[in-house]
Each structure stands twice: as C-alpha cells, then as structure tokens.
LOKOL-362408 format. One record per residue (C-alpha): residue number from 1; chain; x, y, z. Coordinates in Angstrom, 2 decimals. Layout:
N
 seq mol      c1      c2      c3
 NUM   A       X       Y       Z
...
REM end
This chain:
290
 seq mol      c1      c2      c3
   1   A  -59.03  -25.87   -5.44
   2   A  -56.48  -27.83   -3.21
   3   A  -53.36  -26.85   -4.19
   4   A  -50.17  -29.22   -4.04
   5   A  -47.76  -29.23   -1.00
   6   A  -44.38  -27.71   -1.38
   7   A  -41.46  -29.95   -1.43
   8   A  -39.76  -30.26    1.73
   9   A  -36.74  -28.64    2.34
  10   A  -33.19  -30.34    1.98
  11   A  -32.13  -31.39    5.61
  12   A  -28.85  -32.31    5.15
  13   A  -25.29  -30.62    4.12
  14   A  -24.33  -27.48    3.21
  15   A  -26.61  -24.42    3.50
  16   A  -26.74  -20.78    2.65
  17   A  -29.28  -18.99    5.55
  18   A  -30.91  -16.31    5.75
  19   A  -33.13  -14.90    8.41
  20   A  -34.63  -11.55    8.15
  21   A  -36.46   -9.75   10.84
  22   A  -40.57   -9.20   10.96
  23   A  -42.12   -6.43    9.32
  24   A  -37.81   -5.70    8.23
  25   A  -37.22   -3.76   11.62
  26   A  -34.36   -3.82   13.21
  27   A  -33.56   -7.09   15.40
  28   A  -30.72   -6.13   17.45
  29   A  -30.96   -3.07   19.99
  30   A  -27.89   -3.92   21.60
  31   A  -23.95   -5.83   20.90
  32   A  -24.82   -7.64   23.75
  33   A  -27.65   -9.10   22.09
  34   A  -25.71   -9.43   18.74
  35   A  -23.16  -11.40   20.84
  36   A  -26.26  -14.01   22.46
  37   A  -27.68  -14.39   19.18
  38   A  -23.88  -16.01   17.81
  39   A  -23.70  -17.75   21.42
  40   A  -26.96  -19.54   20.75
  41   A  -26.22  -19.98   17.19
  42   A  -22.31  -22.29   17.86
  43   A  -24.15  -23.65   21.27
  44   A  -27.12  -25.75   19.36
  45   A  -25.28  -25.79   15.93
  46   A  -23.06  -28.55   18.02
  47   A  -25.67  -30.09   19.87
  48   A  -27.23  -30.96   16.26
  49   A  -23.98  -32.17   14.97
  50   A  -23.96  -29.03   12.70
  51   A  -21.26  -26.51   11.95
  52   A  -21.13  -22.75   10.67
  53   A  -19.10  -21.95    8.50
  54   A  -19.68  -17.79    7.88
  55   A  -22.09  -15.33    9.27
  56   A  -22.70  -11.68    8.91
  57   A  -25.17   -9.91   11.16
  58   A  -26.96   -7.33    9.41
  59   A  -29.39   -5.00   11.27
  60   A  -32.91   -6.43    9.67
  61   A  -31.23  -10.39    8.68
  62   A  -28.45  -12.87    9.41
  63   A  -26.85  -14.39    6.23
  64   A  -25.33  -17.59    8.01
  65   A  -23.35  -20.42    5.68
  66   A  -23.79  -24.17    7.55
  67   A  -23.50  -27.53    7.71
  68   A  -26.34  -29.15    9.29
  69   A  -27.51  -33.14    9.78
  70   A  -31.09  -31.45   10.50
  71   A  -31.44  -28.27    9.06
  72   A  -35.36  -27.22   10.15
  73   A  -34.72  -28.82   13.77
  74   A  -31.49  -26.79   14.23
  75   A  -32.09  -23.71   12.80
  76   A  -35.71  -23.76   14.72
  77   A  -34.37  -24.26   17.71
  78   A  -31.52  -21.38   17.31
  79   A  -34.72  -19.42   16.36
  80   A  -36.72  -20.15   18.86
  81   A  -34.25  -19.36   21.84
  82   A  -32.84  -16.54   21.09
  83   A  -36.98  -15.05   20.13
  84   A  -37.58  -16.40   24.09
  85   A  -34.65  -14.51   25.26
  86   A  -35.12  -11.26   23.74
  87   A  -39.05  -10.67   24.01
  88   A  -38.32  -11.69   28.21
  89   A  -35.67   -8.87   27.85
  90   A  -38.00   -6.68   25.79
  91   A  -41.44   -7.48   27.67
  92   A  -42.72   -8.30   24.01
  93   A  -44.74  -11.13   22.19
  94   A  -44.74  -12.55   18.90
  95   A  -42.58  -13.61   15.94
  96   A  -39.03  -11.80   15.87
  97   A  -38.19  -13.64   12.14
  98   A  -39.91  -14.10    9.42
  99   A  -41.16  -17.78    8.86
 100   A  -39.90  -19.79    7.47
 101   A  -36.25  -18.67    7.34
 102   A  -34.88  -19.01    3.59
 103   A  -32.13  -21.49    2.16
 104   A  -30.61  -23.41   -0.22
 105   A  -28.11  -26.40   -0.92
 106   A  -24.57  -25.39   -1.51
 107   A  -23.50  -28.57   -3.81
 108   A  -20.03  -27.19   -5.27
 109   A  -16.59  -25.26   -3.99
 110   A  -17.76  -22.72   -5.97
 111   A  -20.98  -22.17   -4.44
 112   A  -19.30  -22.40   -1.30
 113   A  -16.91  -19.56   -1.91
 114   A  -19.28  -17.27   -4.00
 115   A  -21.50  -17.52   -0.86
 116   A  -19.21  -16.76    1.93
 117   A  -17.86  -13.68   -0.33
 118   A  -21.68  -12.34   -0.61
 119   A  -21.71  -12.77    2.89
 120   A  -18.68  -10.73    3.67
 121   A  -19.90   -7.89    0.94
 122   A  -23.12   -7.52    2.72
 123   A  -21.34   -4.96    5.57
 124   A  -20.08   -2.86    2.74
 125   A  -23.38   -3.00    0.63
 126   A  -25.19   -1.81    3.88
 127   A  -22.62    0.90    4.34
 128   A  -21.36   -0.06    7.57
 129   A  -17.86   -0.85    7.01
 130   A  -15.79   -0.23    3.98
 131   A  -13.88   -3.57    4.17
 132   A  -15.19   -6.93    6.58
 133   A  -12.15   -7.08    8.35
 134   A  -13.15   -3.70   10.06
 135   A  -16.91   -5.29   11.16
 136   A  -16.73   -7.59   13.98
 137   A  -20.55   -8.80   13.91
 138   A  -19.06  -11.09   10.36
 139   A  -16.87  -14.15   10.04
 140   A  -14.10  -12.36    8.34
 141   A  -11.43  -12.31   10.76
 142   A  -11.93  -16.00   11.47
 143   A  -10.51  -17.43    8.17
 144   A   -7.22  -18.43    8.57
 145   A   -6.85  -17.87   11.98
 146   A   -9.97  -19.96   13.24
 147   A   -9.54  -20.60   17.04
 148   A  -13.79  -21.21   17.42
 149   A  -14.53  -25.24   16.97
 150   A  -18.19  -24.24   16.35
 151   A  -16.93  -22.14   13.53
 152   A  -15.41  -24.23   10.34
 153   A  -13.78  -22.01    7.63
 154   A  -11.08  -24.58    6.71
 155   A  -13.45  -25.67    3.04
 156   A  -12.88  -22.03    1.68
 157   A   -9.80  -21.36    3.38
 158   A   -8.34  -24.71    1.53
 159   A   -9.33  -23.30   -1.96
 160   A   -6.43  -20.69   -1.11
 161   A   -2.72  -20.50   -0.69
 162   A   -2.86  -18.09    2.58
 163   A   -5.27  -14.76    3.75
 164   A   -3.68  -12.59    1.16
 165   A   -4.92  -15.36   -1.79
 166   A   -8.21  -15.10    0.22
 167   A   -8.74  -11.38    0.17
 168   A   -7.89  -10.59   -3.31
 169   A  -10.41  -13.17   -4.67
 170   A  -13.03  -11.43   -2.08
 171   A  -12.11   -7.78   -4.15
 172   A  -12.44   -9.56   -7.60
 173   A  -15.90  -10.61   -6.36
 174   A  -16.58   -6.97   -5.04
 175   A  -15.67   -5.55   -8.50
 176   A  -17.84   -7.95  -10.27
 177   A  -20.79   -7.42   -8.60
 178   A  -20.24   -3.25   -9.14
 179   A  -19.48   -4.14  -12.68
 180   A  -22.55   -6.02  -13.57
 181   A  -25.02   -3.74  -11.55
 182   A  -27.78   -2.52  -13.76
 183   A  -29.98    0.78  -13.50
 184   A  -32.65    2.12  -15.38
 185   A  -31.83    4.76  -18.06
 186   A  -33.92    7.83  -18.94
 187   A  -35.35    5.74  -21.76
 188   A  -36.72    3.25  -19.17
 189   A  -34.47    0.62  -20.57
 190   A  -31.88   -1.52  -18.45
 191   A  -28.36   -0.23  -18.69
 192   A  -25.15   -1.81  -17.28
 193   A  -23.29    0.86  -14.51
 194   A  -19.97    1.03  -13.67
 195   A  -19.14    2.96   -9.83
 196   A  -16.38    3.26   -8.11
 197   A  -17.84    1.80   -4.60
 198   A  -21.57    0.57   -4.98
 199   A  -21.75    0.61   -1.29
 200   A  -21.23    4.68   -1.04
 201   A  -19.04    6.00    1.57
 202   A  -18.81    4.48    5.10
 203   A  -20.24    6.70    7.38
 204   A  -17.56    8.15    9.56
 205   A  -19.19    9.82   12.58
 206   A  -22.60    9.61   14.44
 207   A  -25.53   11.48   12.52
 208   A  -23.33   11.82    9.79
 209   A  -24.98    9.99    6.89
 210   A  -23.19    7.92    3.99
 211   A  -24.33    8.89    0.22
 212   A  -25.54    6.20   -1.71
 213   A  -26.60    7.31   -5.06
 214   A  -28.34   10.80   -4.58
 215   A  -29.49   10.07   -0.86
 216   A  -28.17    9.98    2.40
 217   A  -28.52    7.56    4.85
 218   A  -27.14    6.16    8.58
 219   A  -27.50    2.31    9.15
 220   A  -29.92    0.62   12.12
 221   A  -27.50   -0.02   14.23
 222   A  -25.87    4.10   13.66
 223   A  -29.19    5.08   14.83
 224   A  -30.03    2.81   17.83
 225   A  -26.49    4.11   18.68
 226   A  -26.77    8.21   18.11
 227   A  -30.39    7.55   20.52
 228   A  -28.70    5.96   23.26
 229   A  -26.25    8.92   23.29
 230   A  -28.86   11.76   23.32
 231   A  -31.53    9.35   25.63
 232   A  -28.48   10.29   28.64
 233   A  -29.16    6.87   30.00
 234   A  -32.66    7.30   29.57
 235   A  -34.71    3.80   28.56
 236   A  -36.93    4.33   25.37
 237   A  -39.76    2.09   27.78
 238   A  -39.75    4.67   29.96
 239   A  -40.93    7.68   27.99
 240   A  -43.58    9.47   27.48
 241   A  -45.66    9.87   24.44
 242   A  -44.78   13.37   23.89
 243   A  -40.97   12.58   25.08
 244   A  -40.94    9.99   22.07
 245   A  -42.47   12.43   19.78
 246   A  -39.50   14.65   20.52
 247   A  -36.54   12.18   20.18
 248   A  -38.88   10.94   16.75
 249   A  -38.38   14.68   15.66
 250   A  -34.86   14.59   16.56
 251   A  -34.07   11.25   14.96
 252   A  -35.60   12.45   11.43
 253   A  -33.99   15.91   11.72
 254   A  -30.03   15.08   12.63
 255   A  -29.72   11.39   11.32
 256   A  -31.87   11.54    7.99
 257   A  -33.46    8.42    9.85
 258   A  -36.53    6.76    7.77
 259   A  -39.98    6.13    9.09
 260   A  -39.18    2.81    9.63
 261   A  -35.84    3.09   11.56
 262   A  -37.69    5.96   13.25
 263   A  -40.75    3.04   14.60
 264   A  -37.84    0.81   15.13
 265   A  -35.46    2.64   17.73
 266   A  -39.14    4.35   19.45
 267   A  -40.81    1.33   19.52
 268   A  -44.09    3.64   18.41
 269   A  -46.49    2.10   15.23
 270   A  -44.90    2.79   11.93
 271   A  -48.02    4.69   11.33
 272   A  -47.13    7.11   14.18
 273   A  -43.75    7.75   13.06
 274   A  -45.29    8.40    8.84
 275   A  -47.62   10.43   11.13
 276   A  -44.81   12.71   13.38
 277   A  -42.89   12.69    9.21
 278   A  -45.32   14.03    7.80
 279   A  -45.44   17.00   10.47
 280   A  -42.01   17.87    9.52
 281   A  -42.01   17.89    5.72
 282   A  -43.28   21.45    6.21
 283   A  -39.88   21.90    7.62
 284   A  -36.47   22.46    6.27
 285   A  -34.64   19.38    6.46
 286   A  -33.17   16.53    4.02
 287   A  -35.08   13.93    2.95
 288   A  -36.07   10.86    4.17
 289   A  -37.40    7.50    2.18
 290   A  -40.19    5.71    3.71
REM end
C-alpha cells in the first residue's frame, strides 16, 4: 500500500533545532571541535541570510534556535561540513547526525522565550553545569552583551528590562519544569514530584560522578576528558586491542562510565564494551546503566 508523502517542512522563519548524534554517541572528542562546529554554524547561517539566535552543545545533540530564509539548504549544508571535517580528522565514514535533523516553527514571543530557556536548562539537566552562565559551549553569556553579528539575541533580550529581568524568568522556568515532573509511584500510577534540583549535583572533580536520583553518573564530555588524562598523550587510534580493553576496564571502574560512553571514548563496537561489562559485574564496583 503506497503510503502518503509527509508534508514538507516549513522553510522559512523562526526555528527550534535539534540535531542529535548517530546511534546517541558522543559527537565531540575535542573543544576544538566544539569550537569548528559553532564556526561553521555563524559562517553559512550568513551566507543563507539566516541568523542564530541560541545554541547549547550537548555531548550526543545541538539544540540551536534560528532564523532561516532556507531552513533544509542551510542547516544541510552546516551538516554536511562540519561531518566532512571531522570524519577527515577521524579517518571515519558515514553519517555523524541523525537524518533528518528535527524542528519546528516558533510563531509567538512566547515560544521564542520558552525555547531559548529549555535551551539554557539543558547544561543543568545533563549535569554539567549548575547554572548556563558557568558553560561556555551555550548562548548564555551572549544575551545582553551580544558582540557576535551571526548571533541575534536582541527578540528575547527585548521582552526584558536588563540581564537580571532575564535570569530570574530563566529560574521561574527551571522551577516549573522541577515542579511539574512526574514519576511513577509504587502503585504504578503517575504522581507529580517536587526536588530540590532535578538536574542532581554538578559534578565537581574528574571521576567523581553527580547523583541523579539513586545513580551516579559523569557526562561525555567528563569522560573523553578523565581518558585523555590517564592516555599520557597517548592517541586512542593507536592502541592495542588489549591496551583498549584495559583503559575500557578502567573507564567502567573509576568513572561509573556506561557501555555506551565506554564504545564512545574507545572507539570499540558497543557490543565489545557490553562484552568487557559484563566481565566485571563479577567484580566489586558501582553500577553502571547500559
């Protein structure tokens, strides 16, 4: 049965974008190529006559807010070059983002504001910062002191009297969100919960993991750093099987890192780092989700 075609996506005005990694591994290994990606992203939101107006770099997606004349040709291109760049950095082939990335029309100040504050919450819901001003990788520090033409924060920052206004309204939003989280009770039903900081404690050292709930956890990007440190210049390329099967073992042991993040910094098969997981739940050590 032919099925119908799916309507074509709005091409232009205001966007909220996200782009979220293959297979939800990590996409950056390095700042330098957090830095290219936001490079690329001003360079040919100009040369299309668009704009960006927020972006937060998470470690497996990019929540970016825009303004685009044509979205798919823009954001393909931005795609595109930075996925050329990095798999000629990482001798690699293939998709680096999902396809197609996701949107939708932001038609209202409202919408406009509600997204840039879920933008700026993501770092805290991730557990990498414990307020957006502290995370340099999101769009936080530009409102009200914008100095990037590529970057436009002037819609949301209008909607306020000054940054003060701004962050105040960003905490409401924060509180909201906590208050209206829901978990299941022991009778299986939906119950509203009320927490103190849904995003758990910021993690405050290397291998030191922030609670969330009952488990403990370290972020992508606190792993890909706590390997460079114990690799001693080392490149992850250049090891051997059993070399990687030892930093895997390490990894798991002193970072409570998951199978996934585990694949991710080792570049090994996910089913090779379940595999070297599996070895160790004979062994004392927290543990890990999947």
């Amino acid at each position: 049965m032919k099925t119908e075609r799916s309507e074509s996506r709005p091409q232009e005005g205001f966007f909220g974008i996200t782009i979220s990694s293959n297979y939800q591994t990590a996409i950056f290994r390095a700042e330098e190529e957090r830095r290219e990606f936001l490079e690329i992203l001003f360079e040919y939101a100009g040369r299309y006559d668009g704009k960006v107006t927020d972006f937060a770099e998470l470690d497996t997606h990019i929540h970016i807010g825009v303004y685009a004349k044509t979205l798919s040709k823009m954001m393909g291109t931005i795609i595109r070059v930075f996925s050329m760049k990095y798999n000629a950095r990482h001798q690699k082939g293939g998709r680096i983002f999902r396809s197609p990335f996701s949107s939708f029309t932001i038609s209202s100040d409202k919408q406009m504001l509600d997204y840039t504050y879920y933008i700026m919450y993501n770092p805290i819901a991730a557990g990498i910062c414990s307020h957006p001003k502290d995370y340099r990788w999101c769009s936080w520090n530009y409102h009200f002191r914008n100095t990037n033409r590529l970057i436009d924060t002037t819609m949301v920052d209008s909607m306020f009297l000054d940054m003060k206004a701004f962050e105040k309204g960003f905490w409401q939003y924060c509180d909201l969100r906590s208050r209206c989280r829901k978990e299941r009770g022991e009778d299986n039903r939906w119950k509203n919960v009320s927490i103190d900081n849904p995003a758990g404690d910021p993690p405050t050292e290397l291998g030191t993991g922030y609670r969330k709930g009952c488990n403990i956890g370290n972020t992508d990007e606190q792993i890909l750093i706590y390997l460079s440190k114990i690799l001693n210049e080392k490149e992850v390329y250049a090891l051997t099987a059993a070399e990687a099967d030892q930093y895997a073992f390490r990894l798991f042991r002193e970072t409570y890192a998951t199978i996934r993040q585990v694949s991710t910094a080792l570049a090994m098969t996910r089913d090779h780092a379940h595999y070297l997981y599996k070895k160790l739940r004979t062994e004392h050590f927290p543990t890990t989700m999947e």
